[in-house]
mmCIF file of the N, C-alpha and C atoms, coordinates in Angstrom:
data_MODEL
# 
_entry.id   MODEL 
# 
loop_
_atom_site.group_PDB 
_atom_site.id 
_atom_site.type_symbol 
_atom_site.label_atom_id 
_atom_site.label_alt_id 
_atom_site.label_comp_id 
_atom_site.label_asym_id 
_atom_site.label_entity_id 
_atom_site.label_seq_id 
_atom_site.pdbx_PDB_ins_code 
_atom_site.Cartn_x 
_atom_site.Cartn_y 
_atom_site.Cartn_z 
_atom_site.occupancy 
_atom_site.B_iso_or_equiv 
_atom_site.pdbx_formal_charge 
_atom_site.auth_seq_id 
_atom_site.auth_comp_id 
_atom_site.auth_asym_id 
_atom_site.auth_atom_id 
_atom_site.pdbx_PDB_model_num 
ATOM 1   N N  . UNK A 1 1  ? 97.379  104.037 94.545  1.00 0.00 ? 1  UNK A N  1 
ATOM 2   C CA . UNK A 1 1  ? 96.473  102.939 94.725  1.00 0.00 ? 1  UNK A CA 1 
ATOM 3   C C  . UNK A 1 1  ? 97.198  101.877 95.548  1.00 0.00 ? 1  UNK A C  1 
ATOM 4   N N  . UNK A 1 2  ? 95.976  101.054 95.989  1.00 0.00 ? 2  UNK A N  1 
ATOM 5   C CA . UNK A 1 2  ? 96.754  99.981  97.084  1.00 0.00 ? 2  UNK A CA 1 
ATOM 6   C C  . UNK A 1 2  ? 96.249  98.948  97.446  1.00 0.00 ? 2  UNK A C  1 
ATOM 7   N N  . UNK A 1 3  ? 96.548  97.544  97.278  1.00 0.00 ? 3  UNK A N  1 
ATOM 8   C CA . UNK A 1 3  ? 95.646  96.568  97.088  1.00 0.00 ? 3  UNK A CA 1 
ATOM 9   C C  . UNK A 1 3  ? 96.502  95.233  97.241  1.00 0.00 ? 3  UNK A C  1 
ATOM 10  N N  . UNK A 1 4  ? 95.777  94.249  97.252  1.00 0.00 ? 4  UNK A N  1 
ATOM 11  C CA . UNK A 1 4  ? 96.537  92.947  97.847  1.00 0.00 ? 4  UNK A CA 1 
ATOM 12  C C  . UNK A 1 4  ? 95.378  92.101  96.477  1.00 0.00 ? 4  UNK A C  1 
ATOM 13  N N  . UNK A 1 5  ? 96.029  91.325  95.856  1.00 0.00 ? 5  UNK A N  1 
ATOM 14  C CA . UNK A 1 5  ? 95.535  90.334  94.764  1.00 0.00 ? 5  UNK A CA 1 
ATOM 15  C C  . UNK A 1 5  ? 95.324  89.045  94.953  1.00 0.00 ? 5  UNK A C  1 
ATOM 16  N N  . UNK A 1 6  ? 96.518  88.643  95.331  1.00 0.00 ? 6  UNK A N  1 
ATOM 17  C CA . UNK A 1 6  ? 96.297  87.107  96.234  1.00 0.00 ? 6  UNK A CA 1 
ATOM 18  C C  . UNK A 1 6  ? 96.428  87.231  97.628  1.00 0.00 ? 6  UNK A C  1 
ATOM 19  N N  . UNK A 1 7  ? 96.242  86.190  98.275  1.00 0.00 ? 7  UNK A N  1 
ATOM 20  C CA . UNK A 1 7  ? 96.683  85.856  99.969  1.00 0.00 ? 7  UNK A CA 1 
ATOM 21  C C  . UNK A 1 7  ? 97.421  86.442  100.112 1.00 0.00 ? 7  UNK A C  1 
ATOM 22  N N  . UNK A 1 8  ? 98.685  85.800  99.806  1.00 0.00 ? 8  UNK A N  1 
ATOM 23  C CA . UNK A 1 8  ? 100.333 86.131  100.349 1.00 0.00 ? 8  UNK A CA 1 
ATOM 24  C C  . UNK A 1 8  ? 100.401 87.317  99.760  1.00 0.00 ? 8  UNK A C  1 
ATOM 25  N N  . UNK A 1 9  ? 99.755  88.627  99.035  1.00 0.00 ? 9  UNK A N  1 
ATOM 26  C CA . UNK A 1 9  ? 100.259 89.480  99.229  1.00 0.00 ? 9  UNK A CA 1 
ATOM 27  C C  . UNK A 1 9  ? 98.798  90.885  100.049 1.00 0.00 ? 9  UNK A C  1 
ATOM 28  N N  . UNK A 1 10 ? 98.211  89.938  100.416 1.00 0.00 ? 10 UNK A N  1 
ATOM 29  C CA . UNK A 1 10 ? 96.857  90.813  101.814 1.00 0.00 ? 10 UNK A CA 1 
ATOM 30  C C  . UNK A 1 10 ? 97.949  90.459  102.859 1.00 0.00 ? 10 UNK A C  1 
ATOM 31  N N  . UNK A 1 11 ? 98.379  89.222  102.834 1.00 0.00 ? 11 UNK A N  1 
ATOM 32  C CA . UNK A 1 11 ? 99.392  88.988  104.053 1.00 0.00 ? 11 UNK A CA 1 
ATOM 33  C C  . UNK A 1 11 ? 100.294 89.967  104.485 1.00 0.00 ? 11 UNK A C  1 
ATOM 34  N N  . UNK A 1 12 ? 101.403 89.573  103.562 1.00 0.00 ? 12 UNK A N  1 
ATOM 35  C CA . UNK A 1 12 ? 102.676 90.959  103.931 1.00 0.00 ? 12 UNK A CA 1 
ATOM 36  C C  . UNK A 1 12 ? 101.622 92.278  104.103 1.00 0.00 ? 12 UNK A C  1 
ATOM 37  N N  . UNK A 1 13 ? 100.814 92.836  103.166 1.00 0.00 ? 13 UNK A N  1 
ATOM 38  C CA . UNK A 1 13 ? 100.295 93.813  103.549 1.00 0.00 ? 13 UNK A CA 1 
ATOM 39  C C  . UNK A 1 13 ? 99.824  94.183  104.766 1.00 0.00 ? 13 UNK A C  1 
ATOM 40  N N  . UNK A 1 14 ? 99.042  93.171  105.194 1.00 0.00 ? 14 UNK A N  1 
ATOM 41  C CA . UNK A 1 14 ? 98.308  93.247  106.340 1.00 0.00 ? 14 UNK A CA 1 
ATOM 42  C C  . UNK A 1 14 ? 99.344  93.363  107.850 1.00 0.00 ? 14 UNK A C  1 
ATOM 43  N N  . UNK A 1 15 ? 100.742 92.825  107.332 1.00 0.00 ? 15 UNK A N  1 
ATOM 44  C CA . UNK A 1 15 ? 101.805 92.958  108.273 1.00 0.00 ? 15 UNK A CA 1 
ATOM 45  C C  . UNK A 1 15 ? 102.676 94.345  108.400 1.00 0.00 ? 15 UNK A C  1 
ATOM 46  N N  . UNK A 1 16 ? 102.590 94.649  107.278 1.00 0.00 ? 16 UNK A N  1 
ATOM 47  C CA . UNK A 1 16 ? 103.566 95.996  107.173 1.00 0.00 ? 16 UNK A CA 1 
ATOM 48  C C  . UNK A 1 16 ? 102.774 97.031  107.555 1.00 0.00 ? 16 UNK A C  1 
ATOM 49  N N  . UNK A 1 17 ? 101.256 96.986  108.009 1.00 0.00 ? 17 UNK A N  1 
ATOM 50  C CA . UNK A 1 17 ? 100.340 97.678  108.778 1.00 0.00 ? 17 UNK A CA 1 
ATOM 51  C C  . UNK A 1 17 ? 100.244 97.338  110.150 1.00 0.00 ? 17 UNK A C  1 
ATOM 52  N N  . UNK A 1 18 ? 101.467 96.559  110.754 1.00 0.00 ? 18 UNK A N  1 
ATOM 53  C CA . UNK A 1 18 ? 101.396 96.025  111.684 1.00 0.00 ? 18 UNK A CA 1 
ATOM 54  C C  . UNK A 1 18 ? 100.052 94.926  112.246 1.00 0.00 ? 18 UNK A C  1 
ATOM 55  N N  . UNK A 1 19 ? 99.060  94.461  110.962 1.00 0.00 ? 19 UNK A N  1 
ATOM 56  C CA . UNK A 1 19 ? 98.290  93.762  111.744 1.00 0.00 ? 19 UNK A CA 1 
ATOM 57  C C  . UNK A 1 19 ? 98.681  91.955  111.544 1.00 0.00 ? 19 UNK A C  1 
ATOM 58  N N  . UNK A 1 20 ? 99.283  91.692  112.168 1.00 0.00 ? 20 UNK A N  1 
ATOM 59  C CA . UNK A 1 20 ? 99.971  90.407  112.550 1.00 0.00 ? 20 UNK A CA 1 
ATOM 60  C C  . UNK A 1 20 ? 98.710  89.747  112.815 1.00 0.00 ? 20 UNK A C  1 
ATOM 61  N N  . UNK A 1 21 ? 97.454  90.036  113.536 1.00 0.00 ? 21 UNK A N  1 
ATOM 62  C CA . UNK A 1 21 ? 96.629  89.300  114.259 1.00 0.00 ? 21 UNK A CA 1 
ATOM 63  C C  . UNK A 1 21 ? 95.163  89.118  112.675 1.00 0.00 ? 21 UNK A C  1 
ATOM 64  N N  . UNK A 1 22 ? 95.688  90.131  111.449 1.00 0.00 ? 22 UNK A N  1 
ATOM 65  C CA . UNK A 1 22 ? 94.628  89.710  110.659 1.00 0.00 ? 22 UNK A CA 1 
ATOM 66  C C  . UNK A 1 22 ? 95.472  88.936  109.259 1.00 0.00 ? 22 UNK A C  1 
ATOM 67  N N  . UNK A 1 23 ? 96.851  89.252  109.860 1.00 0.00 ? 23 UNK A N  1 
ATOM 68  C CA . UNK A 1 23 ? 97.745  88.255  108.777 1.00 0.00 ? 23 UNK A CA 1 
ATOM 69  C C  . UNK A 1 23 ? 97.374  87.067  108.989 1.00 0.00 ? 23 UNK A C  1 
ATOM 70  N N  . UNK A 1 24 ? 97.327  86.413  110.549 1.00 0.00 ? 24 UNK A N  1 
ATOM 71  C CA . UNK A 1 24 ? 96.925  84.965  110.677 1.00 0.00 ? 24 UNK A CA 1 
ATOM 72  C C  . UNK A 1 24 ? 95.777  84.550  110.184 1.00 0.00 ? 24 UNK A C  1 
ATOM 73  N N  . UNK A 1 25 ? 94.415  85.304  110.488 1.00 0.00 ? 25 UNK A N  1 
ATOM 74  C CA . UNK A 1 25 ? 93.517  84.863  110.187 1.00 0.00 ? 25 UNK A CA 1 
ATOM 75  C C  . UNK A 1 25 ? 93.475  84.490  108.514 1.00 0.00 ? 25 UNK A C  1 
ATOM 76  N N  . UNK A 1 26 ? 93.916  85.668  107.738 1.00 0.00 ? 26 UNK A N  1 
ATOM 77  C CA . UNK A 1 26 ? 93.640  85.283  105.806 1.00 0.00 ? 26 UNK A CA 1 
ATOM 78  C C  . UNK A 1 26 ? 94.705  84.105  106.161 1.00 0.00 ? 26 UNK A C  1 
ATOM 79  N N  . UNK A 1 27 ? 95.579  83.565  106.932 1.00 0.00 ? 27 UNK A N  1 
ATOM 80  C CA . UNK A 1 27 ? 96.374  82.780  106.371 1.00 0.00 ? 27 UNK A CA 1 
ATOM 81  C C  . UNK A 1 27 ? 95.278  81.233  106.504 1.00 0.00 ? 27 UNK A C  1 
ATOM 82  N N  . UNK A 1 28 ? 94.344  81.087  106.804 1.00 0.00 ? 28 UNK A N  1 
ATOM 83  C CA . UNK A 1 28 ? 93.337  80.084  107.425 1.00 0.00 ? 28 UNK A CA 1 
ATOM 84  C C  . UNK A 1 28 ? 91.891  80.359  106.835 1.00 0.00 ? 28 UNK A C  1 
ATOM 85  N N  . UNK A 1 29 ? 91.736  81.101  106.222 1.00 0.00 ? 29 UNK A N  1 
ATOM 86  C CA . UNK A 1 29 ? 90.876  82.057  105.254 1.00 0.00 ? 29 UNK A CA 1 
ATOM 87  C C  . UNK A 1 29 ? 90.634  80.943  103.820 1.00 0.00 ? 29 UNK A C  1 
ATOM 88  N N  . UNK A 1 30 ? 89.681  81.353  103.923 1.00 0.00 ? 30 UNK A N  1 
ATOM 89  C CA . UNK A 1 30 ? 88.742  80.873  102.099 1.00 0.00 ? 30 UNK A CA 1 
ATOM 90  C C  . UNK A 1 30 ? 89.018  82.510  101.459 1.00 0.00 ? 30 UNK A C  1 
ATOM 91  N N  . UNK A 1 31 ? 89.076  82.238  100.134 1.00 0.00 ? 31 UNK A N  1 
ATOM 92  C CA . UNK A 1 31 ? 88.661  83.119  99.246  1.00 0.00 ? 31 UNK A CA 1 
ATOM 93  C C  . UNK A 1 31 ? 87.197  83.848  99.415  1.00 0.00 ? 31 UNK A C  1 
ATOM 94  N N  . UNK A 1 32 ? 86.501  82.889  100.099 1.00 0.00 ? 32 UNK A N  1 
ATOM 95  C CA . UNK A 1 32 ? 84.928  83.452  100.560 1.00 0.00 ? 32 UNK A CA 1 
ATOM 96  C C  . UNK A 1 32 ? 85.193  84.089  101.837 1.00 0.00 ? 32 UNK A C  1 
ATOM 97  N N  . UNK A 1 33 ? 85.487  83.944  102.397 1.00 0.00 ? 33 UNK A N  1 
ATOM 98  C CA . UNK A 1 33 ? 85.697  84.283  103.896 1.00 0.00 ? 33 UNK A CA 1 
ATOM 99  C C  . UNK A 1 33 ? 86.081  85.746  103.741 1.00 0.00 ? 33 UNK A C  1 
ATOM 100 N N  . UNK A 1 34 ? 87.292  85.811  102.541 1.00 0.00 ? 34 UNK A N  1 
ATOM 101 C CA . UNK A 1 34 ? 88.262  86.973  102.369 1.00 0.00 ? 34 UNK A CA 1 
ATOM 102 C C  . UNK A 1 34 ? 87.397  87.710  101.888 1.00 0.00 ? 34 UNK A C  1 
ATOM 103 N N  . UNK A 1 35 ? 86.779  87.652  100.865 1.00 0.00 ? 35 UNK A N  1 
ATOM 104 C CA . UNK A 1 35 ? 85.810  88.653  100.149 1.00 0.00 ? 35 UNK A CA 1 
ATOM 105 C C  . UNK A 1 35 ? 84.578  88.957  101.142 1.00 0.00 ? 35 UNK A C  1 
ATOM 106 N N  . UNK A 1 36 ? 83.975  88.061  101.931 1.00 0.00 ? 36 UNK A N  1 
ATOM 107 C CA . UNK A 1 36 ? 82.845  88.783  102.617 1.00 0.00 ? 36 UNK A CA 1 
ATOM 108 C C  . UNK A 1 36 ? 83.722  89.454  103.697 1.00 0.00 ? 36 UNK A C  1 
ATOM 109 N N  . UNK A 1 37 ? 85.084  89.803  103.813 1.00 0.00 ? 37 UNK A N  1 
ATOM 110 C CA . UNK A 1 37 ? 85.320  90.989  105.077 1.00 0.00 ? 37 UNK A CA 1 
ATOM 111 C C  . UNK A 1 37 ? 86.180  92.287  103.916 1.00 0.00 ? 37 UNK A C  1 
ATOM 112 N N  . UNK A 1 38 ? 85.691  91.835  102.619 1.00 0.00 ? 38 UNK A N  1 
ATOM 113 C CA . UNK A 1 38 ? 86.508  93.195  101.913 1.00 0.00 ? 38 UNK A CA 1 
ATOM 114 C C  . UNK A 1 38 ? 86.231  94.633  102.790 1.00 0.00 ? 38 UNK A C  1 
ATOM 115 N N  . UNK A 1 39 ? 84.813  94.606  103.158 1.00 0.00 ? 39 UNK A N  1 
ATOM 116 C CA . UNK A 1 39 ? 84.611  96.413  103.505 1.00 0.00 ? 39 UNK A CA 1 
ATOM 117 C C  . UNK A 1 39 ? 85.485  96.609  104.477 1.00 0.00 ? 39 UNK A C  1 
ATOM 118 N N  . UNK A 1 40 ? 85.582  95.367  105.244 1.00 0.00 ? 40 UNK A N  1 
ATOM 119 C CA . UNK A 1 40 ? 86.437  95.530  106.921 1.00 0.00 ? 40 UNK A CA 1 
ATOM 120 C C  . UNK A 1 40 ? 87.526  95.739  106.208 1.00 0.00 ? 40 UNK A C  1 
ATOM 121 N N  . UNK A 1 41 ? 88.300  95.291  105.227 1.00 0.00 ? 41 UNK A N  1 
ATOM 122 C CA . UNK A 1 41 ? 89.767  95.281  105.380 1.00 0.00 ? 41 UNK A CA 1 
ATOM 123 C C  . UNK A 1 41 ? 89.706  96.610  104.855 1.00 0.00 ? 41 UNK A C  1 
ATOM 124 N N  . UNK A 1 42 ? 88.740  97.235  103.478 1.00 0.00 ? 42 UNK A N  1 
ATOM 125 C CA . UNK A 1 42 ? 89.097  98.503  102.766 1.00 0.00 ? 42 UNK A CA 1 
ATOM 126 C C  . UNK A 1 42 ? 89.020  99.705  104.160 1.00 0.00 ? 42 UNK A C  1 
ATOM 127 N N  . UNK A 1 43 ? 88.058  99.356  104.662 1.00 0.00 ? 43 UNK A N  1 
ATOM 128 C CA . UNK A 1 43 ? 87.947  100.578 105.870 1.00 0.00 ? 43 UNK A CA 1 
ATOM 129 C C  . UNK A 1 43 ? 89.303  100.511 106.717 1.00 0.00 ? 43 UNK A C  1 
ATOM 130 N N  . UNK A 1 44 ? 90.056  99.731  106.899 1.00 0.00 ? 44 UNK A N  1 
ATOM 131 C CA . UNK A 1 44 ? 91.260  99.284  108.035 1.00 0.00 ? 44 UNK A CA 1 
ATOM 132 C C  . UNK A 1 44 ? 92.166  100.064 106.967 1.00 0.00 ? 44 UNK A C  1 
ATOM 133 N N  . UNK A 1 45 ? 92.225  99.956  105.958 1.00 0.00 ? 45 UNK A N  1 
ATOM 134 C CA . UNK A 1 45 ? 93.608  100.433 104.942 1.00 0.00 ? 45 UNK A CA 1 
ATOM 135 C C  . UNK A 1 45 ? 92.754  101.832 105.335 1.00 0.00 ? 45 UNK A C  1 
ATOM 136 N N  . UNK A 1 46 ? 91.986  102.482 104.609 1.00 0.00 ? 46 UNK A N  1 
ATOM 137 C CA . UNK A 1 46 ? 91.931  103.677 104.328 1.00 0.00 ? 46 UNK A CA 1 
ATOM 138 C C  . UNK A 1 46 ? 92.161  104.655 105.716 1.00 0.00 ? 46 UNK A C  1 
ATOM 139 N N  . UNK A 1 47 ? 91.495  104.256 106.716 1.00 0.00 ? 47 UNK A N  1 
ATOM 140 C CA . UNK A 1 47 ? 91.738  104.716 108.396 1.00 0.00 ? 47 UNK A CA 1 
ATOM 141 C C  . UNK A 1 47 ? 93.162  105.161 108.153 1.00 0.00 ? 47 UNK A C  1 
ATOM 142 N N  . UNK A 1 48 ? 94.178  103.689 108.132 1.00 0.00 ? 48 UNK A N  1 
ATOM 143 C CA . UNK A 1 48 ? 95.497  104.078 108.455 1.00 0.00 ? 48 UNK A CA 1 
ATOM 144 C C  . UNK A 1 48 ? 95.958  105.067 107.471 1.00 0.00 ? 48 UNK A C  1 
ATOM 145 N N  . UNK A 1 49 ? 95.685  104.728 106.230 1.00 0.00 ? 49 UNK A N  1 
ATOM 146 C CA . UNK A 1 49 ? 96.307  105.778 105.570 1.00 0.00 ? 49 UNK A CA 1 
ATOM 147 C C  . UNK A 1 49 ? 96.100  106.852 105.770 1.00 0.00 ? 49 UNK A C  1 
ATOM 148 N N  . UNK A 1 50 ? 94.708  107.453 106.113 1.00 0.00 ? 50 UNK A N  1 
ATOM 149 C CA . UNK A 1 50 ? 94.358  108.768 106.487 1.00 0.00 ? 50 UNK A CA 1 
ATOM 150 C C  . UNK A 1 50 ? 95.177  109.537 107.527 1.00 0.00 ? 50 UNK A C  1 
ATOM 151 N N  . UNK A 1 51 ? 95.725  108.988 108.455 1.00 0.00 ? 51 UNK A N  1 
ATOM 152 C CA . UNK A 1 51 ? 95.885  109.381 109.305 1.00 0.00 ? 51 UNK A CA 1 
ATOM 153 C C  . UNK A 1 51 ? 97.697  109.100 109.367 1.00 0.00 ? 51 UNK A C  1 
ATOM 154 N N  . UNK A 1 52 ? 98.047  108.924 108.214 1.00 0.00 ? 52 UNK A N  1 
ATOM 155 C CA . UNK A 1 52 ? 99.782  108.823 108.143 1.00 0.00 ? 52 UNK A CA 1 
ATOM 156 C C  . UNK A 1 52 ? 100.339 110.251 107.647 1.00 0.00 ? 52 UNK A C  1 
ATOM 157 N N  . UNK A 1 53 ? 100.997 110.842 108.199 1.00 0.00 ? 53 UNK A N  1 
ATOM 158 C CA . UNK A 1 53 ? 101.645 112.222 107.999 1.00 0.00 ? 53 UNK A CA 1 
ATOM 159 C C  . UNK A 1 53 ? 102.962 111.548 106.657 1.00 0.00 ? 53 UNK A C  1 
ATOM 160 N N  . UNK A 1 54 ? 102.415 112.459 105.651 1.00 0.00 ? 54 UNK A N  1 
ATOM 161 C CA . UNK A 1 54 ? 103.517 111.852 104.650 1.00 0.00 ? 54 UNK A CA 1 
ATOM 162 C C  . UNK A 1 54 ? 105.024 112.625 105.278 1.00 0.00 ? 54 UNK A C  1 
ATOM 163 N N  . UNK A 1 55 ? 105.834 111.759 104.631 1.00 0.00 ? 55 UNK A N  1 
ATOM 164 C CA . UNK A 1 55 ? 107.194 112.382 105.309 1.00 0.00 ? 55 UNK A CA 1 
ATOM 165 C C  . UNK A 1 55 ? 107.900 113.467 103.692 1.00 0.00 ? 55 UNK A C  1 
ATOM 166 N N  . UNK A 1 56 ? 107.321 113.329 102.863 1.00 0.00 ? 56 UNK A N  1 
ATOM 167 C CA . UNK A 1 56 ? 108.024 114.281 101.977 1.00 0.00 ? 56 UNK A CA 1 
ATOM 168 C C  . UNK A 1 56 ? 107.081 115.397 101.975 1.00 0.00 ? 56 UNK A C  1 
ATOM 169 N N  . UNK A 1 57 ? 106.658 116.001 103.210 1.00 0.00 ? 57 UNK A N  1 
ATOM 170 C CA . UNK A 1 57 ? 105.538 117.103 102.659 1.00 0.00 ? 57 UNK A CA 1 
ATOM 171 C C  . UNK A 1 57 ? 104.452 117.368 102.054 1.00 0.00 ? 57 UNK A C  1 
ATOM 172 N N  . UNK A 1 58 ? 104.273 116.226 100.700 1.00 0.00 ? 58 UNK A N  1 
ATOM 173 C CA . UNK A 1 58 ? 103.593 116.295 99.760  1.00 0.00 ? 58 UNK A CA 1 
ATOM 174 C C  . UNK A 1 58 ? 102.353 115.907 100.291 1.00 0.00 ? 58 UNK A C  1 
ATOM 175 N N  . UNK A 1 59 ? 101.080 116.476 99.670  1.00 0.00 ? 59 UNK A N  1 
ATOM 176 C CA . UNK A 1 59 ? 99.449  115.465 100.200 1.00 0.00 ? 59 UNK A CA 1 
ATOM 177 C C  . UNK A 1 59 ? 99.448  114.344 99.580  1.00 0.00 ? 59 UNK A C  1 
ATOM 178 N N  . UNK A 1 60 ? 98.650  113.448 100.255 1.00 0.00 ? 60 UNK A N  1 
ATOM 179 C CA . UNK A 1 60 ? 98.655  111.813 99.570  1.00 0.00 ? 60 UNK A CA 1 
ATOM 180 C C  . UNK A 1 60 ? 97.068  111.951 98.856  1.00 0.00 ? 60 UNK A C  1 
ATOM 181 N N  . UNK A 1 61 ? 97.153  111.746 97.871  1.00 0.00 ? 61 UNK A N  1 
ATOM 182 C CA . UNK A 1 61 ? 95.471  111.511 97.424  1.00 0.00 ? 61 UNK A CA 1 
ATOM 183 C C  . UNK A 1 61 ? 94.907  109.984 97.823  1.00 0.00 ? 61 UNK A C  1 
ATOM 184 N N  . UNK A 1 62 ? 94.065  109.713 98.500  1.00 0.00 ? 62 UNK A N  1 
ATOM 185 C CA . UNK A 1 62 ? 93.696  108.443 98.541  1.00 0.00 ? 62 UNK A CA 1 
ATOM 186 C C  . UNK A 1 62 ? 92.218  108.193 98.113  1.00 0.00 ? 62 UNK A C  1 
ATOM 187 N N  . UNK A 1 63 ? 92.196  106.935 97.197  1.00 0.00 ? 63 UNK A N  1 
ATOM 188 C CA . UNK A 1 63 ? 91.059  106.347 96.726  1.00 0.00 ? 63 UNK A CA 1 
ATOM 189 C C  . UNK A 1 63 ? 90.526  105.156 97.804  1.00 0.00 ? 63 UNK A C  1 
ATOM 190 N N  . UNK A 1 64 ? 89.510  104.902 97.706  1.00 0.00 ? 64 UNK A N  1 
ATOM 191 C CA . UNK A 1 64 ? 89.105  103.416 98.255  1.00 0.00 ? 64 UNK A CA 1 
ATOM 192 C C  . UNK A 1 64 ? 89.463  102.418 98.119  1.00 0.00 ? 64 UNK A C  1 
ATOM 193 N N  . UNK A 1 65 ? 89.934  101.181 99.331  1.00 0.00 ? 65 UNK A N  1 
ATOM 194 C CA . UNK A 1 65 ? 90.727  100.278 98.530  1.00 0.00 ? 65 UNK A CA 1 
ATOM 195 C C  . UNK A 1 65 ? 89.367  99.361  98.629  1.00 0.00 ? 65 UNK A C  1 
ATOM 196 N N  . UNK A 1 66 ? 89.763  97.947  96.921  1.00 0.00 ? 66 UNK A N  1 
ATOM 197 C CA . UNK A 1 66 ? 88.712  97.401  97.191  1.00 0.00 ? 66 UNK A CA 1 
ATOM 198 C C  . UNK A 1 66 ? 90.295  95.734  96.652  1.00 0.00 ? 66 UNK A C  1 
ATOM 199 N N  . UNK A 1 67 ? 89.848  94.898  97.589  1.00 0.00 ? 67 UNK A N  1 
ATOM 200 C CA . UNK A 1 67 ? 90.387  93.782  98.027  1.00 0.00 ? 67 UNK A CA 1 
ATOM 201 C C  . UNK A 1 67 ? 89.838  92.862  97.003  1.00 0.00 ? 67 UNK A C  1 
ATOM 202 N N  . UNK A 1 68 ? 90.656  92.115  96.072  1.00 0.00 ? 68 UNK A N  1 
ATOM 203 C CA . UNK A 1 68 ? 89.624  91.042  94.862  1.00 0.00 ? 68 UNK A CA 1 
ATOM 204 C C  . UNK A 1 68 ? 90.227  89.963  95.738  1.00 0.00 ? 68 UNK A C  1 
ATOM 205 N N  . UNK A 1 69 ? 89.827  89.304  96.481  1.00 0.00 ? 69 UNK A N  1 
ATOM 206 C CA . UNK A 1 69 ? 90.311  87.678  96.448  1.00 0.00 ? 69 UNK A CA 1 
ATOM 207 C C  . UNK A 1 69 ? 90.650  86.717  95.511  1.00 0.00 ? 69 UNK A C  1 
ATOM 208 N N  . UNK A 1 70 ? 91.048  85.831  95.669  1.00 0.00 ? 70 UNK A N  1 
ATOM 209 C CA . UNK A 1 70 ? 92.223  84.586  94.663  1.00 0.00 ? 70 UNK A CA 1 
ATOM 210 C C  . UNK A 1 70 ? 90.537  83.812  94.050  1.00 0.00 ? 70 UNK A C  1 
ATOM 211 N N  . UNK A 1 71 ? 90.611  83.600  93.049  1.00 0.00 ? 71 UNK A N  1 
ATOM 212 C CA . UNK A 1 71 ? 89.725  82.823  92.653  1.00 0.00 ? 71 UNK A CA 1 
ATOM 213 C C  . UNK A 1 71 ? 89.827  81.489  93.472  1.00 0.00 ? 71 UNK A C  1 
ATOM 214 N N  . UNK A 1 72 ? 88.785  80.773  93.533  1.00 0.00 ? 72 UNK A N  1 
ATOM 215 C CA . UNK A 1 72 ? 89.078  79.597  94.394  1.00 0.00 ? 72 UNK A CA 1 
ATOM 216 C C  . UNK A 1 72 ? 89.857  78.364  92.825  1.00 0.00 ? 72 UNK A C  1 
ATOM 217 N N  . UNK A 1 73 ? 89.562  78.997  91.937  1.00 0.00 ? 73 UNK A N  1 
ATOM 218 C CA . UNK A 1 73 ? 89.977  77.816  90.444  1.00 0.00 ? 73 UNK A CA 1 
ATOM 219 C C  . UNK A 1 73 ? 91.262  77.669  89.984  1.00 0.00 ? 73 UNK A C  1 
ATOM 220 N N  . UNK A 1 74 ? 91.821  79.148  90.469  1.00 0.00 ? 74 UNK A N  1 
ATOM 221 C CA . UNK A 1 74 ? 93.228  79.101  90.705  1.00 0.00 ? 74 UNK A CA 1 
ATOM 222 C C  . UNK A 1 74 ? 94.413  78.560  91.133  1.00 0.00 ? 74 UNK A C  1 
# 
């Protein structure tokens, strides 16, 4: 499973997928903003993962990712 809970960690995520250009945007992001592009971000994770050749041989099972944003009360 694979998922980002708060900001700062969709952030690093969103970087270690190399997307630098959607790290900036959550960094300027509402909690609303973040949740109405969950499908965009779950479809962007699952793409890449699909298409990563594991390096130990093994198959990767992958589920859907689904993105909870930071409560705004938090």
């Amino acid at each position: 499973m694979l998922g980002a809970y708060t900001f700062k960690q969709l952030q690093r995520l969103l970087r270690a997928i190399d997307r630098d250009d959607l790290a900036e945007e959550v960094a300027n992001a509402t909690a609303k903003e973040i949740g109405e592009r969950r499908d965009e971000f779950a479809e962007l994770l699952t793409d890449i993962l699909a298409t990563q050749q594991p390096t130990s041989g093994r198959h990767i099972s992958m589920t859907p990712v689904c993105l909870q944003p930071r409560s705004p009360n938090r």
